[in-house]
N, C-alpha and C positions, 0 to 999 in steps of 0.2 A: 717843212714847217719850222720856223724861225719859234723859237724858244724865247721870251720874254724873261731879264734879269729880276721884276719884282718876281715871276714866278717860282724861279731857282729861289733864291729869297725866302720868300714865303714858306717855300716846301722844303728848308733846310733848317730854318726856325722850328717849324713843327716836329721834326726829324730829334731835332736835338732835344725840343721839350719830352717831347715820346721817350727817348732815352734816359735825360737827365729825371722828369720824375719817377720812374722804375730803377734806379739807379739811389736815390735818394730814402729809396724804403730797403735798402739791402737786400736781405735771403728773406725779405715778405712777400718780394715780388717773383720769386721761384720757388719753385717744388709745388708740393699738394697742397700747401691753401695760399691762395695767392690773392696779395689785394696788391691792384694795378690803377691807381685812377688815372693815370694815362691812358687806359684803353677810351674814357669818356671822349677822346679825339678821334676814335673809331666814327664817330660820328658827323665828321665833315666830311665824309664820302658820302652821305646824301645830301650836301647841300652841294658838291661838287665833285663826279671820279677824279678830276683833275688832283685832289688829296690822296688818293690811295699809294700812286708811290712813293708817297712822305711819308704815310704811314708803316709801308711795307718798309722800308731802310729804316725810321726807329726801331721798332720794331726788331729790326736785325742786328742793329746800333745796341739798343738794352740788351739782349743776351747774348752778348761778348761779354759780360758781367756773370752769366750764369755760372752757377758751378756745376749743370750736367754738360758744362763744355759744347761743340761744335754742332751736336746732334741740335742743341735747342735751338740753336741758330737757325737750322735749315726748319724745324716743325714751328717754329716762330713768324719765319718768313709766307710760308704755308696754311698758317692760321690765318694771317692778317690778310693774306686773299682772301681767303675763303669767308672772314670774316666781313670785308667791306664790297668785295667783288658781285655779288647777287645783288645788291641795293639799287645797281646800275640799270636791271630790268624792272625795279619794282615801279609801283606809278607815285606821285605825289607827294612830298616830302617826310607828308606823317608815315605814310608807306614803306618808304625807305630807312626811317629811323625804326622802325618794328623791323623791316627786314631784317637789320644791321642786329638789333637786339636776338631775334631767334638765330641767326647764322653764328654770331657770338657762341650765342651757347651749344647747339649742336660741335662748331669747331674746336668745342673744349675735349669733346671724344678722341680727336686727334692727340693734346696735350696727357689725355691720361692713359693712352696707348705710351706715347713716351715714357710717362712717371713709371707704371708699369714693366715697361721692357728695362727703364735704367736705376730704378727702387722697388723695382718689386711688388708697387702696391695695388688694392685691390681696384680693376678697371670702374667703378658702378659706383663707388664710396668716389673716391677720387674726381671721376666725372659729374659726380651729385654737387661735389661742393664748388667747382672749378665756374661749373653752370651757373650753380647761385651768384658764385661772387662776380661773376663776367656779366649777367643780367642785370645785379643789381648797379655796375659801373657802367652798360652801355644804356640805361634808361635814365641813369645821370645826368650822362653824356648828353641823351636826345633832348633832355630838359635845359640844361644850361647852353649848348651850341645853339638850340631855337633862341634862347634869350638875346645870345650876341649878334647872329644872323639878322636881329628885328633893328639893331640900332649900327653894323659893322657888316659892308659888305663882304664875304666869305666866300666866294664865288671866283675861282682863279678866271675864268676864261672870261672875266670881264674884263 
């Protein structure tokens, strides 16, 4: 399969936006309460999987910035499957954008095992809040990426 330049493109733009606005909130965008509105790009994996390994490399791209070091790299990389990868089976776009929302916050158990194992803090507090704020960014997310979607095709494999 031949690899198309706007697609590289495309998914190195989003890679870098992914980064740069988790990057631009400093130590907001790690630890135990984290506001991320980058993850609202979580959400062009259901209008395309063809986005998820742009979002899995930002993703990896922002926490080289972390300060729990390499471990968040790899539970980062981890999330952002887990968080965009299930959307793939779900049906219907509205479908996919809840999937993406409930995988979100489930995936957040993963991050407060981290916080956890590398601060100590309490797994249930941690993942209560992690949830909140990843729900309330990927339902963001599913509201403004519909927006652009309706007037900007998004769709790589076109």
């Amino acid at each position: 399969m031949r690899i198309k330049a706007s697609y590289t493109a495309k998914s190195g733009v989003v890679a870098a936006a992914y980064a740069c606005a988790c990057w631009a909130l400093g130590s907001l965008a790690f630890g135990p309460v984290q506001i991320r509105p980058a993850e609202a790009l979580l959400q062009l994996a259901a209008i395309d999987p063809l986005w998820i390994p742009a979002l899995v490399l930002g993703n990896a791209i922002a926490n080289i910035g972390s300060p729990l070091g390499p471990i968040d790299i790899a539970v980062g990389i981890i999330t952002a499957i887990t968080c965009t990868a299930p959307s793939v089976f779900a049906k219907g776009r509205k479908g996919k954008y809840i999937c993406i929302i409930a995988a979100s916050a489930l995936s957040m158990s993963i991050v407060a095992w981290e916080l956890g194992l590398v601060m100590a803090l309490p797994f249930w507090q941690t993942w209560a809040g992690l949830a909140l704020s990843q729900s309330i960014t990927t339902s963001c997310g599913a509201f403004v990426v519909d927006l652009i979607s309706r007037r900007i095709n998004l769709d790589l494999g076109a």
